[in-house]
Wavefront OBJ file of the C-alpha trace (Angstrom):
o trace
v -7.529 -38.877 7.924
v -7.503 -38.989 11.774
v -8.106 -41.469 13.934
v -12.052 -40.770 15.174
v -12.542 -43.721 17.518
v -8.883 -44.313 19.322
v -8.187 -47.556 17.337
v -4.666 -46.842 17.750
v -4.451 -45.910 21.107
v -6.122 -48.901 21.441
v -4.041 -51.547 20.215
v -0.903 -49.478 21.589
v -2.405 -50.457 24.678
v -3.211 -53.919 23.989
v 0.216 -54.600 23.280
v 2.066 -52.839 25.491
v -0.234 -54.953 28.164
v 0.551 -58.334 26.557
v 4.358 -57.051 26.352
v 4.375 -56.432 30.378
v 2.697 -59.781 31.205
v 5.807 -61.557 29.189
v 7.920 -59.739 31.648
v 6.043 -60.774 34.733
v 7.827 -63.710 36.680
v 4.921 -65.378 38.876
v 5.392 -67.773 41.794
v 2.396 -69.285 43.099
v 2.153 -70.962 46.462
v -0.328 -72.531 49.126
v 0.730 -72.226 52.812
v -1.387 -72.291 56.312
v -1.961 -69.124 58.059
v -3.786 -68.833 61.323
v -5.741 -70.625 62.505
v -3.827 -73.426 60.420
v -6.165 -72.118 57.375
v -4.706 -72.481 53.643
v -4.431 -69.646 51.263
v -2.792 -69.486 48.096
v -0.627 -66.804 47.350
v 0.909 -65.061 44.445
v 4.158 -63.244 43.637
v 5.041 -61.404 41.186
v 2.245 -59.624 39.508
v 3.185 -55.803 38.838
v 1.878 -53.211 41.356
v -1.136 -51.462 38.617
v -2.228 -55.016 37.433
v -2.635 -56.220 40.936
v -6.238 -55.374 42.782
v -7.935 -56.147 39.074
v -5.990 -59.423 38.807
v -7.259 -60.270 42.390
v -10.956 -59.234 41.902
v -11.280 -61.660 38.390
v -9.299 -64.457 40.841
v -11.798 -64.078 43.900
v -14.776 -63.889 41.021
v -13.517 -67.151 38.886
v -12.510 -69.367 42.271
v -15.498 -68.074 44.155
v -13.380 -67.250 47.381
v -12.492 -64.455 49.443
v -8.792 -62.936 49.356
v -6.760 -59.881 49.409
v -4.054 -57.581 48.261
v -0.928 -57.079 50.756
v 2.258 -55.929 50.448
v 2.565 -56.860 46.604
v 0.825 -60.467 47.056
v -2.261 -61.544 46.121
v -3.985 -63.617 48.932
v -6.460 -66.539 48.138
v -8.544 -68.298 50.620
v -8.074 -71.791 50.429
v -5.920 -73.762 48.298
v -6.194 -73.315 44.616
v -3.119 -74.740 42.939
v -4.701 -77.304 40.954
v -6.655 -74.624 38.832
v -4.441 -71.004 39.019
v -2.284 -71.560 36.560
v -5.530 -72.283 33.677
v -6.727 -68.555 35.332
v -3.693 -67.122 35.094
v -3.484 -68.462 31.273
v -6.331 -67.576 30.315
v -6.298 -63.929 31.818
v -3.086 -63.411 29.186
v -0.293 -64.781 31.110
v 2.015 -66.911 29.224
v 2.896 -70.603 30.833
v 6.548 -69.648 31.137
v 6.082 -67.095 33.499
v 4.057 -69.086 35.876
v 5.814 -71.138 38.596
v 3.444 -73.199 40.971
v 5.231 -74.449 43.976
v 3.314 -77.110 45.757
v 3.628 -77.665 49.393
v 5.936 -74.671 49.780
v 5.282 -72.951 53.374
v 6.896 -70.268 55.016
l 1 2 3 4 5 6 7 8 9 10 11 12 13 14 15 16 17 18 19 20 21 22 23 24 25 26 27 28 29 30 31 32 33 34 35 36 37 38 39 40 41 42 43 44 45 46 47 48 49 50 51 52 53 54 55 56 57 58 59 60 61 62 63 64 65 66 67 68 69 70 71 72 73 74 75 76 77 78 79 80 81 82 83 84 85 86 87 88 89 90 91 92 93 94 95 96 97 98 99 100 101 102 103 104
């Protein structure tokens, strides 16, 4: 019998998406950029994941940001709730390093 509605393609793809987020090193930071503003940025996400992982950030922390050169910028500084996001968007704890008060 064949599979009508794509349940297997389905959960081939559900898998292989929770496989590449156990992969994913993330390092989150807060720094000032001009204007001595803060913004909270994040490393590490892979290049097809990042402009939907931004737009459910933005929604959930009710700021502006933006995707550049492989980061994820947040207006303002969000430390003390990205990493319960980032958990609960399929990210294991492992993989998530929050640096606080790092700058470049």
């Amino acid at each position: 019998m064949s599979d009508i509605f794509g349940k297997d393609d389905l959960m081939k793809e559900i898998i292989s998406d929770a496989i590449e987020k156990e992969d994913v090193r993330l390092r989150v930071y807060a720094t000032k950029k001009r204007f001595r503003k803060l913004v909270t940025i994040i490393e590490g996400l892979d290049k097809d994941k990042l402009s939907r992982t931004a737009k459910e950030l933005k929604n959930k922390l009710a700021c502006g940001g933006t995707v550049k050169e492989g980061l994820v910028i947040l207006q303002g500084n969000h430390l003390s709730k990205i990493r319960g996001l980032l958990l609960a968007l399929g990210y294991p704890d492992e993989s998530i390093t929050v640096v606080p008060g790092m700058s470049r």
